[in-house]
C-alpha positions as CSV (number, residue, x, y, z in Angstrom):
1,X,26.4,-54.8,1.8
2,X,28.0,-56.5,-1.2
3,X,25.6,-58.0,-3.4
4,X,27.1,-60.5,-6.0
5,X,27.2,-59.1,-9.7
6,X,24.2,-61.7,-10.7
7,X,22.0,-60.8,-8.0
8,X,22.7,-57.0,-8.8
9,X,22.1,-57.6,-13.1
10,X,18.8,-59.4,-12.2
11,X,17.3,-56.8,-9.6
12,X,18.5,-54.2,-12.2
13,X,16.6,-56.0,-14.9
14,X,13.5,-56.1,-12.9
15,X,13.6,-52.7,-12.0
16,X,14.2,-51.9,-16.2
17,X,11.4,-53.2,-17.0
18,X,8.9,-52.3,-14.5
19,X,9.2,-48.5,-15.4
20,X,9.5,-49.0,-18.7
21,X,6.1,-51.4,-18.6
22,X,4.8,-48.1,-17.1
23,X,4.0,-50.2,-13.4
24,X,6.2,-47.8,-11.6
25,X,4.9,-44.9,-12.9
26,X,3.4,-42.0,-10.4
27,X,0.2,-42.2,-9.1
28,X,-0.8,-39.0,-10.4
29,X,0.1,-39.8,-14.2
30,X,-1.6,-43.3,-13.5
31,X,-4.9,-41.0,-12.1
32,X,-4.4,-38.8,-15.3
33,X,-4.3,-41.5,-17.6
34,X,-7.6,-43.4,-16.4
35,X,-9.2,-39.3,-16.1
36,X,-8.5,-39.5,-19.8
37,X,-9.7,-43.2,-20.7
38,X,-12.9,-42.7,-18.7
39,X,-13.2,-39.3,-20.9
40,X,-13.0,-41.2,-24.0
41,X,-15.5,-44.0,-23.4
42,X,-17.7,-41.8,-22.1
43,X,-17.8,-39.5,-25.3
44,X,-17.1,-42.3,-27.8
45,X,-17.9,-45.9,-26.1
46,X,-14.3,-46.9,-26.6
47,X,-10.7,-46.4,-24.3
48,X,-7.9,-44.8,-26.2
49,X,-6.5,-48.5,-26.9
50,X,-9.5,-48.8,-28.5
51,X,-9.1,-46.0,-30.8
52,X,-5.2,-47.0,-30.8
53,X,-6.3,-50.3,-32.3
54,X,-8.8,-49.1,-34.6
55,X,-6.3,-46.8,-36.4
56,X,-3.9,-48.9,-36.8
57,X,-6.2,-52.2,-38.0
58,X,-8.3,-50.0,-40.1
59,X,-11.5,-51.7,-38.1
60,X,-14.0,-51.1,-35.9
61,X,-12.1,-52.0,-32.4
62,X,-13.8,-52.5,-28.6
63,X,-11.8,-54.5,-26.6
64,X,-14.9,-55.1,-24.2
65,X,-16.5,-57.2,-26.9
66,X,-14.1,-60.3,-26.0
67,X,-16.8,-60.1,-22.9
68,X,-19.6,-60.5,-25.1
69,X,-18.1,-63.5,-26.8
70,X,-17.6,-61.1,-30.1
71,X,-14.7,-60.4,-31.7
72,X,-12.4,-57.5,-30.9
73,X,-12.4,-55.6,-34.5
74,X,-15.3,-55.8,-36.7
75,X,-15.5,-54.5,-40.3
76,X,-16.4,-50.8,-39.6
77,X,-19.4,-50.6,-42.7
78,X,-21.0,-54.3,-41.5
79,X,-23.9,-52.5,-39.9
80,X,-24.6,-49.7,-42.3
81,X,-26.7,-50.4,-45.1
82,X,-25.6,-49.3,-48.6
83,X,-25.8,-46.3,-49.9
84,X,-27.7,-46.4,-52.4
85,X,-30.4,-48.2,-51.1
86,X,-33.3,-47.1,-49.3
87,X,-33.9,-48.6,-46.1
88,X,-38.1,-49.1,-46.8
89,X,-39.9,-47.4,-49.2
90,X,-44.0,-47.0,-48.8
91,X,-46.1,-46.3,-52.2
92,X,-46.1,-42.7,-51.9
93,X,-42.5,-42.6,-51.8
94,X,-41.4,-44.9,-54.1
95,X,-41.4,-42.3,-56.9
96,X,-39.3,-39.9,-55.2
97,X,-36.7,-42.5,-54.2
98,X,-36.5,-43.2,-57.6
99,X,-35.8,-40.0,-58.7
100,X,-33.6,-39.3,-55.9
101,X,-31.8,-43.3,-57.6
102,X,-31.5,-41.3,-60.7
103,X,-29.9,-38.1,-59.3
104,X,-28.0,-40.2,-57.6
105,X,-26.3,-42.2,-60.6
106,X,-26.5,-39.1,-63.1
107,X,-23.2,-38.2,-64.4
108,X,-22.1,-34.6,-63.1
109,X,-21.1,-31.8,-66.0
């Protein structure tokens, strides 16, 4: 069978790029790789893409949020509240979190 040279660059092409897109990779690695992304969300909430993304955006990064109409990365101290305030304080502690203020913002020796 003679196949003309364009016919032969295209297939070629097509067959580049699906194992380099990872498509044509083995079924077991393909297994492996979702054993090890279900791994990750289950002990963190987020895939390895996730994490992938986070690092290298310096954010907090869940690709599942596009679901919830959210945006992808978030700034990863939006929900924490500062440090040095208290989250409540009732009347019988107010005088310890003020001391624990002033330890706090004391200059160290």
């Amino acid at each position: 069978m003679n196949l003309p040279i364009k016919l032969k660059t295209i297939l070629s092409l097509g067959v580049l790029s699906l194992s380099l897109s990872a498509c044509a990779a083995p079924p077991a690695l393909q297994l492996l790789s979702l054993a090890i992304d279900g791994i990750s969300y289950i002990a963190t909430d987020k895939t390895l893409a996730d994490h992938g993304l986070s690092a290298v955006s310096q954010q907090d990064c869940k690709m599942l949020r596009t679901f919830q109409g959210e945006d992808i990365c978030m700034d990863e101290n939006a929900d924490q509240p500062p440090q040095d305030q208290p989250l409540a304080i009732t009347d019988s502690e107010e005088k310890d979190a003020i001391l624990l203020s002033e330890k706090r913002n004391a200059p160290t020796e």
